[in-house]
N, C-alpha and C positions, 0 to 999 in steps of 0.2 A: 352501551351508547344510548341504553332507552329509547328504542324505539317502540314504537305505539301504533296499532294500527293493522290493516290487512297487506298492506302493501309490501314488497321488498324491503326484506331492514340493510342497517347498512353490513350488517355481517354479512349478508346475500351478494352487495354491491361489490365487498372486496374478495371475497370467493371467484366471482366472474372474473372482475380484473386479474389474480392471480391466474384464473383456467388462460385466459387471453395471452399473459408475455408467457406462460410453458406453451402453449402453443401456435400464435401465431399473432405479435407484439401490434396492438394497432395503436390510436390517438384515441380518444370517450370519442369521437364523430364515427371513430373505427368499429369502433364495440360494438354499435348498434347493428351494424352492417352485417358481422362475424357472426352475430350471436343468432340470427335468422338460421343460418345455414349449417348451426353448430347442436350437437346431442344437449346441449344446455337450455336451449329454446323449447325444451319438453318440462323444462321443471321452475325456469326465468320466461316469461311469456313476453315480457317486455322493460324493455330498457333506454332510457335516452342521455344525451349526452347534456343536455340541461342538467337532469337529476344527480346524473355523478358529479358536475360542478357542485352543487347544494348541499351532496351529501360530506365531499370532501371538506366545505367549508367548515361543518360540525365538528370535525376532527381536532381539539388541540392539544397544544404542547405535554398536556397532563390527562388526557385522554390515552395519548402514543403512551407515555412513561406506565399506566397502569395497565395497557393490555400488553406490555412486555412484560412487566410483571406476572402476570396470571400466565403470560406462554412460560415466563422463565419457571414458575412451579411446576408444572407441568413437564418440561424437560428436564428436569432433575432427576425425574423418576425413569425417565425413557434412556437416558445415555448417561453416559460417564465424562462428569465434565471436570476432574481432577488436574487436567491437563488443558491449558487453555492459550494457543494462538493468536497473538493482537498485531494486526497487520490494516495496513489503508489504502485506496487506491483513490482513482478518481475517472469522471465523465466527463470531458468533453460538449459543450454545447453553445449553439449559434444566436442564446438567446443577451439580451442587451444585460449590462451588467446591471445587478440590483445585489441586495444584501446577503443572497448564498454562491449567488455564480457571480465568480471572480477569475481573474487571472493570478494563475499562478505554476508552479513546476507539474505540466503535464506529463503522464506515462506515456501518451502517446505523441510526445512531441508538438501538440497543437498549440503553441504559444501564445500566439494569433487570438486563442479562442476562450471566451470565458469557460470557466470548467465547476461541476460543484463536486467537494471531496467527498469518502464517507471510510467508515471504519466500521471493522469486522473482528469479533471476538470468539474464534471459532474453538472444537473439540476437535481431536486428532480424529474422528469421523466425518470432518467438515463438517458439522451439524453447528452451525452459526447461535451462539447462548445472547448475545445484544447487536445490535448496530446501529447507527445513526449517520445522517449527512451532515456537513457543515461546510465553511463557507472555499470556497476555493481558491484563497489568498492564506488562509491559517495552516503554519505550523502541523506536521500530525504531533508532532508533543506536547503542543497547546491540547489537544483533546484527550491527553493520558488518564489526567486524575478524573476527568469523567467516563473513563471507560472503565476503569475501576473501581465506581461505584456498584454496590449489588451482586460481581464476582463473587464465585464461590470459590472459600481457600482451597490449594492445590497449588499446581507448577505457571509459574505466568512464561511465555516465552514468547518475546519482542526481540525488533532488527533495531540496527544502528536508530532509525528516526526517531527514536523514543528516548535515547538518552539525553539524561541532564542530570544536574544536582536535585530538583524538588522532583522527577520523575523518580529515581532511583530511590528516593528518601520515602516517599507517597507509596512504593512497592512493597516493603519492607515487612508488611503483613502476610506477604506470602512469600512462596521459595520463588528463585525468579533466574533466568539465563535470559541475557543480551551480547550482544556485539560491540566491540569497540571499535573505532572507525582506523583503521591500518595508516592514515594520513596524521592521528595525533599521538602514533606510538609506534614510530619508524624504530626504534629502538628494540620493541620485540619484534619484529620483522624481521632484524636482523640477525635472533638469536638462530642458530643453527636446531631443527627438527630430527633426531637420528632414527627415530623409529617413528610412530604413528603419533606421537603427539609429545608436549613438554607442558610442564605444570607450576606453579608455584603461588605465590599471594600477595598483594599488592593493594595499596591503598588509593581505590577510586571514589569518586563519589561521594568522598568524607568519610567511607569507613573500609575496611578490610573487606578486599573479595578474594575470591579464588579466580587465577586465569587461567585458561588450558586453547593451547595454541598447537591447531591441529593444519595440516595442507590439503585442500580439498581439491582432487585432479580436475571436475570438471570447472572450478572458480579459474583455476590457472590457463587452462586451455581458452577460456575466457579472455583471461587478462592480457594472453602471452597475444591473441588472437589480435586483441583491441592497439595493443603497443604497437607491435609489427604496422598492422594498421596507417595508424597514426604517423609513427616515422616518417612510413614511405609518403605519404600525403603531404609530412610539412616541407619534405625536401623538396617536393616539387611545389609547393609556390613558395618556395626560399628561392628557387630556380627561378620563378616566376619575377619574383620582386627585384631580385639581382640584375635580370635580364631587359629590365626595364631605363627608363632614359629619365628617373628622377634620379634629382643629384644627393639625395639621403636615402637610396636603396639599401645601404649595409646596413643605418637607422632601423628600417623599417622592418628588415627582414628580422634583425637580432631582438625587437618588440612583435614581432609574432612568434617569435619561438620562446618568448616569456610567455604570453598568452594562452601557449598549449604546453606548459611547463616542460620543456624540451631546451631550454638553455643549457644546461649541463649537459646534453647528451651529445647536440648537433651542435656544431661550431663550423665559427661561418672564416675563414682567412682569405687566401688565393682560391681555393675552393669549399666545398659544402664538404665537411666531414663527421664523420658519426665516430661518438668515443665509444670503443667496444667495451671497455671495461663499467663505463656508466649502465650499458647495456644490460652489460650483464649482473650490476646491482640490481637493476630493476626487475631482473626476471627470477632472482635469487631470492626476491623477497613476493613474487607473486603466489598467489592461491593458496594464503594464509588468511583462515580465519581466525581472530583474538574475542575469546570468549571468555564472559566475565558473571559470576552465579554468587548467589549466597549459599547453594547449596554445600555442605561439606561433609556428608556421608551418604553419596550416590559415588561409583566408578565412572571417573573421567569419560571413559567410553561410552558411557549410558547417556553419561550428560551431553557427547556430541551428536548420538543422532537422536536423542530429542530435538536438539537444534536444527540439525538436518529436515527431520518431519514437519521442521517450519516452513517449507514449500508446500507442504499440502493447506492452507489455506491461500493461498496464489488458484489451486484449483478451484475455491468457492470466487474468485474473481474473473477467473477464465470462464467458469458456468453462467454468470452474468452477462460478459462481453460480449459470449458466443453465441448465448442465445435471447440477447436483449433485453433482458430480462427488469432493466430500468432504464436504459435508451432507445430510442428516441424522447425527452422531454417536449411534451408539446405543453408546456403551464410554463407561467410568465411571472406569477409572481411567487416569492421566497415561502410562505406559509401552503401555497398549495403545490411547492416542490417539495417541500417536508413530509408533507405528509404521500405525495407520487413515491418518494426513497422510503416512506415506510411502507407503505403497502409492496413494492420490488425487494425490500428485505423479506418480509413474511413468506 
């Protein structure tokens, strides 16, 4: 960043902030406060909240892109990144919408709330090889072929959000395992599983994959969890709707059980009945995962808990949430939140 001079460079500036969210996440008004009464104050004598405004401004778009670069050298030599997890999440925040914080599909349910998204391209040691934010109304498949860039070849392993025609086609440079979404291949769903998994070859994506459809107890316990659920909630405000004194109550009720796609199961007559056998297509086809790879000389098995080990980048998300590690955003506008999510990735 060339700096010049006796004073803190900015390398010094993002050191602090990184020591500050490990351990104890303030605003730049906050820093200043922390760092009085923190073992850093022996080697940073002084810091203000002005200056990390200034310093941050220095930061741009091609500034971030070449010191990922010099880290990305650098870990190459330190871990094994043959194997690499592309997963996204997103933050929640109270600030007014502008060009990265947007409304859109919150994890944590804040609908309400602008949110800014980012993505994570980790090693099965969680050791994160890129990341970036973006806007919090976009697609994560809209950010594939840029996450792609600079990858080093090895295994790519993505969830359902990432397929498409130009994502799958954009991959093809590496080996790669995804998921297909169980809602637009009810047909192997309902293929019967006799032992641990079924295999065969199938033309997605424009070209021949291999698919292996394995049952994962804890997905099922899930799903079976969610249904049950569900059921019992729509029947009672079917109850609800029925029990009322509008004169299109049976209307109303048979359009909210379209709405929680529960038409086929719950049927409304003389009274609220539930069809057991729909029921039990449902749970017959629950906690199937359909997996889809270019790979075709690894053992099926190999290739499912690779897939599996794709919850361990969920861990590099949870270390963030847990320990704030880039929320609370106290910055307002879109170029100094870019650079706030780079300095919380570092």
């Amino acid at each position: 960043m060339n700096h010049k001079g006796k004073g803190i460079s900015l390398g010094d500036y993002v050191m602090i902030f990184i020591a500050n969210r490990l351990s104890d996440p303030r605003s730049k008004n906050g820093i200043e406060k922390w760092l009085k009464n923190n073992i850093l104050s022996t080697i940073y004598p002084e810091v203000s909240s002005q200056k990390y405004w200034n310093m941050m401004e220095r930061f741009t778009e091609k500034d971030i892109d070449e010191i990922w670069s010099e880290i990305q050298k650098k870990l190459k030599h330190m871990a094994n990144f043959s194997k690499i997890i592309i997963d996204a999440s997103n933050i929640y925040t109270f600030m007014e919408e502008n060009e990265i914080a947007k409304k859109g599909y919150n994890k944590k349910h804040r609908y309400d709330l602008n949110q800014i998204s980012y993505y994570i391209a980790a090693n099965y040691d969680y050791i994160p090889y890129k990341g970036n934010a973006y806007p919090g109304n976009v697609f994560d498949s809209k950010t594939f072929q840029d996450i792609l860039v600079d990858l080093p070849e090895g295994i790519l392993v993505y969830d359902k959000g990432y397929n498409s025609y130009e994502n799958v086609k954009a991959s093809r440079g590496w080996k790669y395992i995804g998921s297909l979404r169980p809602s637009d291949h009810s047909d192997i769903l309902d293929l019967e599983i006799e032992k641990d998994f079924i295999e065969f070859k199938r033309d997605i994506y424009g070209m021949e994959h291999r698919i292996i459809v394995y049952k994962s107890e804890s997905l099922f316990k899930r799903e079976y969890k969610a249904l049950m659920k569900l059921i019992a909630k729509t029947v009672d405000k079917c109850k609800e709707i029925l029990s009322s004194d509008n004169y299109d109550k049976r209307e109303k009720a048979l359009n909210y059980l379209e709405t929680v796609h529960l038409q086929e199961t719950i049927m409304i007559n003389d009274n609220i009945e539930i069809n057991e056998n729909k029921v039990d297509e449902k749970i017959r086809r629950m906690g199937k995962e359909i997996l889809f790879t270019n790979i075709m000389d690894m053992d099926a098995r190999d290739i499912i808990e690779l897939y599996k080990k794709r919850g361990r980048i969920e861990q590099c998300f949870r270390t963030i949430n847990v320990l704030d590690l880039a929320s609370p955003i106290y910055h307002f506008t879109p170029d100094k939140i870019r650079v706030h999510m780079f300095f919380s990735l570092l």
